[in-house]
N, C-alpha and C positions, 0 to 999 in steps of 0.2 A: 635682463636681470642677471647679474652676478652669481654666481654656481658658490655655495658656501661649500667651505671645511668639512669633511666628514666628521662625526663625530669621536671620538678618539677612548677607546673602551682599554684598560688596561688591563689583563686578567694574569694572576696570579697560580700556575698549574703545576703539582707535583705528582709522583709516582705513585700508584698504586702501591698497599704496604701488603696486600694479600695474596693479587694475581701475580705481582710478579713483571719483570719488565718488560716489555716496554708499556704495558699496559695505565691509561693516566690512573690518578684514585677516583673513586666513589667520587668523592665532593668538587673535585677538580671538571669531571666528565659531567655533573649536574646542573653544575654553576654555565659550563659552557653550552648546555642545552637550552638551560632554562634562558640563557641570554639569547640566543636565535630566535627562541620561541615568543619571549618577552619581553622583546625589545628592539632588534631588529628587524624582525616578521617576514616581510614582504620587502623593506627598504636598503635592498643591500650595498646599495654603493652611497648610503647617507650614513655606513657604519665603518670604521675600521678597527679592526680586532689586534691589541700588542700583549702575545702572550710572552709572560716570563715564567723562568725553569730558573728557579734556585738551588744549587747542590750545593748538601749540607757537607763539608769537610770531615770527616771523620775525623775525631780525636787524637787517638794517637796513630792515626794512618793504618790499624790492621781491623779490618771490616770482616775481612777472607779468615776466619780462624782455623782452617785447615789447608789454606796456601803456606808455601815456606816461600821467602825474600829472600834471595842466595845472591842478587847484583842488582847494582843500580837501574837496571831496564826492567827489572820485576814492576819496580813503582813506578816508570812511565807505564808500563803495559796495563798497570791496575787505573792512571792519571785519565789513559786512551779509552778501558773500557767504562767509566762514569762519565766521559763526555760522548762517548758513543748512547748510550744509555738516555743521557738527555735530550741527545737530537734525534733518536726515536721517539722519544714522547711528544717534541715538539711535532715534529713529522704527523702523528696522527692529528692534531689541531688545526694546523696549516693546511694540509690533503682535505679536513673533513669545509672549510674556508671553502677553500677552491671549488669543493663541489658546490657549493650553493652559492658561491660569487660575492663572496665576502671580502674584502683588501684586510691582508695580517701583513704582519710581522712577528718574529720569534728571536729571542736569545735566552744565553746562558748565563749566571752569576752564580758569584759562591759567596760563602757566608750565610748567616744567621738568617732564615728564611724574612722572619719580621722586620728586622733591620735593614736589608736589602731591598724589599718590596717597598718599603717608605721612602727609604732614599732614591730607587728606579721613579716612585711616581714624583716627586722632585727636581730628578734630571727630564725625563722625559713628558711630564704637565699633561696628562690623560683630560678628558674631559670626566670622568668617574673611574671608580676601582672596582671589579666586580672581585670578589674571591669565595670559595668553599666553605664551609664550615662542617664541621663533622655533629654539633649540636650536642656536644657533650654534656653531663651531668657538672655543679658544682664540684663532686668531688671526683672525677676523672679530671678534671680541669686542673684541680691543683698539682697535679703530678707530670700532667702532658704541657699546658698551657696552651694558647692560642692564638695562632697566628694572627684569626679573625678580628680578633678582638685588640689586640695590639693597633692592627692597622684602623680600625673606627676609631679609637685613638690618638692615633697620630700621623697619618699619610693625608698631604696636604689637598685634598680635593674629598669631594660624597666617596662614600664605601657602600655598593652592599654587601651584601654576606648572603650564601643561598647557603640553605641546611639543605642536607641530602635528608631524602624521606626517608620515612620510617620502613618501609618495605625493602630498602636499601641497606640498611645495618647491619652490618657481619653480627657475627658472634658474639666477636670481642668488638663493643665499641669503639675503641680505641683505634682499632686496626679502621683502616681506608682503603 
């Protein structure tokens, strides 16, 4: 009998916006439980896990509002620390893979979180998308918007969406 394709899980994982780096968010750290728990189980080499790390660009490039930019190497050094920054977060999802014998893969993009996540599952043809959700209110939504929800809309394969639980909710909703 012919050994098929692992299945090919694409998950979409950002930074925690509370602890702090390298630490993943709430809904990113959820999503990737609740998928070992519920869905791969036991079957770990009929899984394979493609985490992606979208980093958002900052606008006009001053994030630091208490660093001073005196030469060109300030903004590579500031380029070096948000990609270092990302492959720590991948780092914890990949490491936590390896312990239970899961096959990943990890990379970085930049751009619009939603827009990149739809177009990565296009180039790369996942067999589903699993991503976070933070479960916001209607009207937190209209202010923050949704990644979630953008991609059940329009990333070319099934989505789910895990809400972090309720026991999980900062303070600030909003915050991850």
């Amino acid at each position: 009998m012919e050994e098929s394709e692992p299945t090919r899980i694409l998950m979409g994982v950002n930074e925690s916006t509370i602890k702090g780096y390298p630490n993943p968010s709430i809904s990113s750290k959820g999503a990737f439980e609740w998928t070992i728990n519920k869905i791969v189980r036991s079957s770990t080499t009929g899984f394979k896990l493609l985490f992606l790390h979208v980093q958002v660009p900052d606008e006009d490039g001053f994030d630091d509002m208490d660093s001073i930019y005196a030469s060109p190497d300030d903004f590579k050094n500031m380029k070096q620390r948000d990609r270092t920054r990302g492959l720590h977060l991948l780092e914890y999802f990949v490491s936590r893979c390896h312990q239970i014998g899961v096959s990943c893969e990890a990379w970085i993009r930049r751009g619009d979180p939603k827009e990149v996540i739809c177009h990565e599952v296009a180039r790369v043809r996942p067999d589903f998308l699993v991503v976070g959700c933070r479960g916001l209110g209607p009207f937190q939504r209209v202010f923050v918007g949704t990644v979630s929800e953008f991609c059940v809309k329009h990333a070319e394969c099934p989505v789910i969406t895990i809400k972090r639980r309720a026991d999980e909710t900062p303070q600030d909703p909003v915050d991850d």
